[in-house]
Residue frames relative to the residue before (quaternion, step in Angstrom):
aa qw qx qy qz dx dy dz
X 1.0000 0.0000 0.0000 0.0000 0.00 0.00 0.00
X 0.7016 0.4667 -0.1929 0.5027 3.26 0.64 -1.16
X 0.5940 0.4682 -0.3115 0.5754 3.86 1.02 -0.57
X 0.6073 0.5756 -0.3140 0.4487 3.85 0.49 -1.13
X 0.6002 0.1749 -0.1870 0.7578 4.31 1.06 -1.29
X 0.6184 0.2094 -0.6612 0.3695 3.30 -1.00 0.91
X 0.6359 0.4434 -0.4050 0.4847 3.86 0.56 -0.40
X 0.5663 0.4486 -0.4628 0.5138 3.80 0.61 -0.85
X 0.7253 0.4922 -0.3574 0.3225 3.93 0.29 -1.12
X 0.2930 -0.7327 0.5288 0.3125 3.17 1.16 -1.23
X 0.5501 0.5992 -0.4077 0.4148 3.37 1.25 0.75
X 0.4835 -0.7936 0.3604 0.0810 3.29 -0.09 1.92
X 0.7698 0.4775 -0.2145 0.3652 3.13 0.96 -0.81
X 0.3718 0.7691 -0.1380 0.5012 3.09 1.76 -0.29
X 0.6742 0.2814 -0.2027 0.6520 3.23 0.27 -2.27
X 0.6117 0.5863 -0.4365 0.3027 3.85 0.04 -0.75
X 0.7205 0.4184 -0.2170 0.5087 3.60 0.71 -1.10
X 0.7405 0.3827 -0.3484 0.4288 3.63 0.96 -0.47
X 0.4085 0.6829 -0.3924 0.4613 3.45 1.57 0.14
X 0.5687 0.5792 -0.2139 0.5435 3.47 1.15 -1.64
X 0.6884 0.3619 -0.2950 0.5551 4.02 0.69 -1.08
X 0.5745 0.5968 -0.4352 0.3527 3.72 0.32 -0.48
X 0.7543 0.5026 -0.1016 0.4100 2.90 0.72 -2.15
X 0.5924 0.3625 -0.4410 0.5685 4.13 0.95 -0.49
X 0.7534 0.4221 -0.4240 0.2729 3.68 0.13 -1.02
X 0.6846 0.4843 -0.3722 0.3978 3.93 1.33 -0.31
X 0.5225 0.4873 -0.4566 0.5302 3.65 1.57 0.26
X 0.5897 0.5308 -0.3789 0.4764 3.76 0.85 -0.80
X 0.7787 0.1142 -0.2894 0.5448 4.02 1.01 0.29
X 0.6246 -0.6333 0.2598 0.3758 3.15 0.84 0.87
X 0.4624 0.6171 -0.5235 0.3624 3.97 0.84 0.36
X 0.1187 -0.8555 0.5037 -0.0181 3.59 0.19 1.68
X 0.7234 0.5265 -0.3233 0.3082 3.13 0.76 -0.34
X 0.3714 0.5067 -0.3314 0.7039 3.42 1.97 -1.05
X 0.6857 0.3553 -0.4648 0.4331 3.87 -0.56 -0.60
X 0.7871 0.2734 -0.4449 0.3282 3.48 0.20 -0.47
X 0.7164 0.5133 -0.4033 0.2462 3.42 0.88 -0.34
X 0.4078 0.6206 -0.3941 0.5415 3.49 2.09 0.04
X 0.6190 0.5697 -0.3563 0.4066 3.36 0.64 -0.39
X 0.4222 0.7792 -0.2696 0.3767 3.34 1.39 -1.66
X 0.8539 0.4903 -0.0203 0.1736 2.52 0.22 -2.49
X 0.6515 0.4777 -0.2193 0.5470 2.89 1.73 -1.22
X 0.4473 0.6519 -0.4664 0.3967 3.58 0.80 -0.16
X 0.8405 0.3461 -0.1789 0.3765 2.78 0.20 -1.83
X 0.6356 0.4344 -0.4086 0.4902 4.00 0.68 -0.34
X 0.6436 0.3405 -0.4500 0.5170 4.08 0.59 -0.18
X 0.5696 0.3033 -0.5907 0.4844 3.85 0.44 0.02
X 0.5191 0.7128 -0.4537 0.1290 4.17 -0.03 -0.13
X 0.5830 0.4517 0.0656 0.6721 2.26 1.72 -2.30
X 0.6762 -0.5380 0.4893 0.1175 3.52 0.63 0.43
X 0.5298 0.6455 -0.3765 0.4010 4.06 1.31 -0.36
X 0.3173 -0.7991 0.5011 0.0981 3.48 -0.27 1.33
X 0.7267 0.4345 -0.2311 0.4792 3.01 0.60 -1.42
X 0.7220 0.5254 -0.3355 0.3003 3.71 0.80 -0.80
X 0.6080 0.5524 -0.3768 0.4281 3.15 2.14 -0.40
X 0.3741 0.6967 -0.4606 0.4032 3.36 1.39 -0.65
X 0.8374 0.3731 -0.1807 0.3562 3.58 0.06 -1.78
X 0.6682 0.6007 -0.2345 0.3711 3.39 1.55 -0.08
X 0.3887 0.6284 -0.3321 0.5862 3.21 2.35 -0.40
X 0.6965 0.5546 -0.2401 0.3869 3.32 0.58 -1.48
X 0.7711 0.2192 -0.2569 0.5398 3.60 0.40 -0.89
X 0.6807 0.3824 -0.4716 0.4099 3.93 0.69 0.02
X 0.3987 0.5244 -0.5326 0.5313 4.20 1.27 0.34
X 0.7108 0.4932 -0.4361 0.2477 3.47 0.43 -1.21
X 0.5782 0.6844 -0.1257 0.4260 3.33 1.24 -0.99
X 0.8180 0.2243 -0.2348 0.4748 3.11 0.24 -1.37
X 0.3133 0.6012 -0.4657 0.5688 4.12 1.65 0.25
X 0.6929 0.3755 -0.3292 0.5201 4.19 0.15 -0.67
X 0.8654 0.0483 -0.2682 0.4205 3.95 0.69 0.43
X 0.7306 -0.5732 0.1371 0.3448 2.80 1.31 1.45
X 0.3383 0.7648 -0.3910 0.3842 3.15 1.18 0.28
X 0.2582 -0.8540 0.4490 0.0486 3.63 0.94 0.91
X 0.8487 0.4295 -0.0909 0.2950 3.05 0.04 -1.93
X 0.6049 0.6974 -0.1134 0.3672 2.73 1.30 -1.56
X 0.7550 0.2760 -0.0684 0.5909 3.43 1.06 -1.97
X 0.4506 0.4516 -0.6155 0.4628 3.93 1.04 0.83
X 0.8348 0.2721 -0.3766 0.2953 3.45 0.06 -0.86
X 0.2651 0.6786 -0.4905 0.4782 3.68 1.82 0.38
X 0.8425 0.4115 -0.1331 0.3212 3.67 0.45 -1.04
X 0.6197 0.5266 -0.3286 0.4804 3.01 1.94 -0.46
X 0.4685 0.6906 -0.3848 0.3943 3.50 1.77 -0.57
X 0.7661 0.5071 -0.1670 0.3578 3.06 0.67 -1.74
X 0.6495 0.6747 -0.1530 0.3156 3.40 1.59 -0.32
X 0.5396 0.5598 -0.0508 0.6268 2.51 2.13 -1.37
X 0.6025 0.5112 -0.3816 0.4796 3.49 0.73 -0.91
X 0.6221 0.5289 -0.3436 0.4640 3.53 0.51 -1.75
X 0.7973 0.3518 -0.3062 0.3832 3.70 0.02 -1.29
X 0.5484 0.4784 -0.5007 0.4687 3.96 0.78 -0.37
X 0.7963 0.3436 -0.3069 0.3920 3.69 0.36 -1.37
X 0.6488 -0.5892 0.3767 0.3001 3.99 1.04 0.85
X 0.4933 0.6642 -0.3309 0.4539 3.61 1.58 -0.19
X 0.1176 -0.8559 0.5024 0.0340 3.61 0.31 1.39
X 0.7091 0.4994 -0.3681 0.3351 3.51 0.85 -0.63
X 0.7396 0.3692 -0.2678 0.4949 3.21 1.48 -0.56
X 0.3010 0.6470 -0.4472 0.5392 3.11 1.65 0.65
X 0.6048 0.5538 -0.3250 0.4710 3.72 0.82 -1.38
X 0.7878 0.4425 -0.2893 0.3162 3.45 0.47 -1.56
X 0.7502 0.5437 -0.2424 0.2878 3.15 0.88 -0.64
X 0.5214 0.5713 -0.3929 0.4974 3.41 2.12 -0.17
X 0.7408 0.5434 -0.2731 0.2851 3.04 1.18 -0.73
X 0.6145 0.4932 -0.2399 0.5671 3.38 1.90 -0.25
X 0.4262 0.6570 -0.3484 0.5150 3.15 1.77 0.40
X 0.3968 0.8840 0.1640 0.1848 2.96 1.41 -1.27
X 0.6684 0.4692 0.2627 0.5139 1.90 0.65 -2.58
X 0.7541 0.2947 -0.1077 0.5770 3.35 0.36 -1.43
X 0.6852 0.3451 -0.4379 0.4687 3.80 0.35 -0.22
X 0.7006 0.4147 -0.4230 0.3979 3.18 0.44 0.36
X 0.4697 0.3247 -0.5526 0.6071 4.00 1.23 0.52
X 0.6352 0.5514 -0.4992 0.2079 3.70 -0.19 -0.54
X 0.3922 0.7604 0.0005 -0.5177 2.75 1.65 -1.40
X 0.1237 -0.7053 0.6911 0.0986 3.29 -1.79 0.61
X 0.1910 -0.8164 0.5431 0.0448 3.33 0.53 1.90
X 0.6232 0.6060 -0.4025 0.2870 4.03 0.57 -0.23
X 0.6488 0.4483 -0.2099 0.5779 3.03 1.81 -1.05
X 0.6335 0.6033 -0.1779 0.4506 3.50 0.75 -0.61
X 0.5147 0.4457 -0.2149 0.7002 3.32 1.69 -0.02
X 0.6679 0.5339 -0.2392 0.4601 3.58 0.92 -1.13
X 0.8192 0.3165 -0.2290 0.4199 3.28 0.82 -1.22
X 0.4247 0.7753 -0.1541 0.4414 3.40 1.61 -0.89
X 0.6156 0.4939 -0.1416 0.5975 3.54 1.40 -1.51
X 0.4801 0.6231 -0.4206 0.4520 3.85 1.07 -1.34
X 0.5032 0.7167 -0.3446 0.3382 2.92 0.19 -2.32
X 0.9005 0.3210 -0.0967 0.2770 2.47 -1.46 -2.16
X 0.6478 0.4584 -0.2976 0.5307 3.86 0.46 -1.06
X 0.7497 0.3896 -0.3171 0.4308 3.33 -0.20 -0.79
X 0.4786 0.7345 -0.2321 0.4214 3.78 0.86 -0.86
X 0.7682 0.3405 -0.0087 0.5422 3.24 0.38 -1.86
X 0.7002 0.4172 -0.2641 0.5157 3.63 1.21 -0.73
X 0.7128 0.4001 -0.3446 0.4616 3.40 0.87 0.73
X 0.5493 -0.6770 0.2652 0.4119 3.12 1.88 -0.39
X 0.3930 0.7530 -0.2720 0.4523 3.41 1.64 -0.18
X 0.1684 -0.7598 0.6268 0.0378 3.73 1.35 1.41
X 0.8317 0.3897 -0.3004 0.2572 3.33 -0.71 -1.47
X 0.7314 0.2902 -0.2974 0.5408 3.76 0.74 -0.28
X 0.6363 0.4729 -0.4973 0.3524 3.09 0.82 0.10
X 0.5779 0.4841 -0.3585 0.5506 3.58 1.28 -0.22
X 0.4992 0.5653 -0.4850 0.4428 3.60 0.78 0.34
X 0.6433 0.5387 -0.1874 0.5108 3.58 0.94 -1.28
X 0.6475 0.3968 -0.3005 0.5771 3.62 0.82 -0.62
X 0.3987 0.3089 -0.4734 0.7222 4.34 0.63 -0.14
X 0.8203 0.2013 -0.4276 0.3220 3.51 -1.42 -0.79
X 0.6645 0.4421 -0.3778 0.4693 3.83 0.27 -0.82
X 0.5663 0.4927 -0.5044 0.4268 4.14 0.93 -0.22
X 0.8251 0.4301 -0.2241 0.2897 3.31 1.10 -0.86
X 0.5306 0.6007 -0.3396 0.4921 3.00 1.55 0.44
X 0.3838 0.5148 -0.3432 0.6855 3.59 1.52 -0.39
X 0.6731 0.3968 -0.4124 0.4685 3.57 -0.17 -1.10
X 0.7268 0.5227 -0.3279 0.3017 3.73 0.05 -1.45
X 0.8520 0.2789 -0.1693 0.4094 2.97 1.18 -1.46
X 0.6912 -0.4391 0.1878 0.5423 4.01 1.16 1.05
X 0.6950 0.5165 -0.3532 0.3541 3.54 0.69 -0.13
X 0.3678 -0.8115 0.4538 -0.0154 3.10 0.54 1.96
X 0.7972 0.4270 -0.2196 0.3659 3.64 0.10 -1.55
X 0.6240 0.5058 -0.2283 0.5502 3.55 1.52 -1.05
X 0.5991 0.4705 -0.4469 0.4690 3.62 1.12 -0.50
X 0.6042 0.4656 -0.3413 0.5492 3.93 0.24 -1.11
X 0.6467 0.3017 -0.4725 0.5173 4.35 -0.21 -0.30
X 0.7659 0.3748 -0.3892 0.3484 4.15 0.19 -1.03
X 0.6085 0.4053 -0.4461 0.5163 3.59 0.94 -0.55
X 0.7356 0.4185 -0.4033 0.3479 3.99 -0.02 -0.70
X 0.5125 0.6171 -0.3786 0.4618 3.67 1.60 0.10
X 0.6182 0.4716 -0.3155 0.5440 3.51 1.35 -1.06
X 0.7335 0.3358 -0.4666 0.3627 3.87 0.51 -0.81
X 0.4514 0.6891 -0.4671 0.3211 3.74 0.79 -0.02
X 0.7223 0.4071 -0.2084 0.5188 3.34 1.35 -1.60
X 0.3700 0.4734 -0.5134 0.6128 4.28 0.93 -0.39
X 0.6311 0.4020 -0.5619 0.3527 3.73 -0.83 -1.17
X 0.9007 0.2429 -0.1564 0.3245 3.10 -0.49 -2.16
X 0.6416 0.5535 -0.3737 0.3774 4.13 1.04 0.13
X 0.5106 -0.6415 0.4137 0.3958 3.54 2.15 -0.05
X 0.8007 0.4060 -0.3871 0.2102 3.40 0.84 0.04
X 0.4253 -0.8024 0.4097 0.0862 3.20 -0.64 1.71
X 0.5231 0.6121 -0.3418 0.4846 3.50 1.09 -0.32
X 0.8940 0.0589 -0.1706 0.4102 3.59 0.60 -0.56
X 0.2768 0.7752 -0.4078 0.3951 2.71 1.57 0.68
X 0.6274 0.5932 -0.1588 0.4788 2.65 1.17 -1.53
X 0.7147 0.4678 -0.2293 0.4666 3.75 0.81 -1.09
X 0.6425 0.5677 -0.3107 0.4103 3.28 1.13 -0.42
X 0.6810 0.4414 -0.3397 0.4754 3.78 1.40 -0.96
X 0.5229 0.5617 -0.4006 0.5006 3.57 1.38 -0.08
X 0.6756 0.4483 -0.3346 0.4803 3.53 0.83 -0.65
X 0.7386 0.3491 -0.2990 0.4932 3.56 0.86 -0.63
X 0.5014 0.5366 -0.4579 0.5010 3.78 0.60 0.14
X 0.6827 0.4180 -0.3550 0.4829 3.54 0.72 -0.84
X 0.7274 0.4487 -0.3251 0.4048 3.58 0.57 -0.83
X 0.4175 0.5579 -0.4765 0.5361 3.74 1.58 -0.63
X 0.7411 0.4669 -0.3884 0.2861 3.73 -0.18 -0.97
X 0.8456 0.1601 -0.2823 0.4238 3.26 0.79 -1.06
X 0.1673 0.7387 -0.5102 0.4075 3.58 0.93 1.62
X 0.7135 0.3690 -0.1191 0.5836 2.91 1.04 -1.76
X 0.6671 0.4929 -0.3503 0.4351 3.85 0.40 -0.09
X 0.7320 0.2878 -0.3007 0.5394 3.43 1.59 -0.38
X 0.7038 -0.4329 0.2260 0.5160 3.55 0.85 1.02
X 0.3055 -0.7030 0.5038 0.3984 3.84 1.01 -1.12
């Protein structure tokens, strides 16, 4: 509806932004493909009009996507766009988000070296803005890249950093994933001598 009057108006920025709403609500039920092609869409009408930042935020949600059908490659260099953009337009938090959905995906592919690299971005940048709760996300994802990439002892300090920050941000939900994530990595500490 809202996409349909911005096109009747002819106000680009609009149909763009209601693309951007399309595209999160068809990953939020799992229709990845529509999500990527709402994404597409929104790309392509904020490069018209010239919206930088909106293209930034459109890499970002069309990596997120094309990462939900495995499209690896596709949603790294989605994520490096969306990064670059963020970092030209001085926009660090969405600069943050986008290493960290960078991240993400280097770590199914895996390239635990980068995924530590970007993960580390993340986490610093996060905490230097005050943004506790994602920044204790990055510290789980950056344990599991340490984890991924053999570094056991450094994995068990980055994940027991993130449950500190869940504790003190109230969130129990991944809190909860996190002591499962560190128990598992405690185990295979203790199985590799520590």
């Amino acid at each position: 509806m809202a996409q349909a009057t911005a096109y009747a108006e002819g106000d680009r920025h609009r149909e763009a932004r209601a693309w951007t709403n399309r595209g999160n609500a068809l990953r939020r039920v799992r229709r990845f493909e529509e999500a990527i092609d709402a994404h597409q869409h929104d790309l392509a009408y904020c490069q018209q009009v010239g919206d930088r930042h909106g293209e930034a935020r459109a890499w970002n949600g069309l990596g997120l996507a094309l990462r939900q059908v495995r499209r690896f490659g596709e949603a790294i260099e989605a994520h490096t766009y969306a990064r670059d953009t963020f970092a030209e337009l001085g926009d660090r938090h969405g600069e943050a988000r986008a290493w960290y959905h960078l991240g993400l995906t280097l770590l199914w592919v895996p390239r635990f070296g980068e995924a530590i690299e970007a993960h580390t971005y993340a986490r610093d940048t996060f905490a230097e803005l005050g943004d506790r709760h994602r920044e204790a996300r990055a510290w789980n994802n950056l344990g599991l890249a340490l984890h991924g990439s053999g570094r056991v002892g450094e994995a068990v300090a980055a994940v027991e950093r993130a449950v500190e920050l869940y504790e003190a941000t109230g969130d129990e939900h991944r809190g909860a994933i996190a002591q499962e994530l560190l128990a598992k990595i405690r185990r295979d500490l203790g199985r590799d001598g520590g």
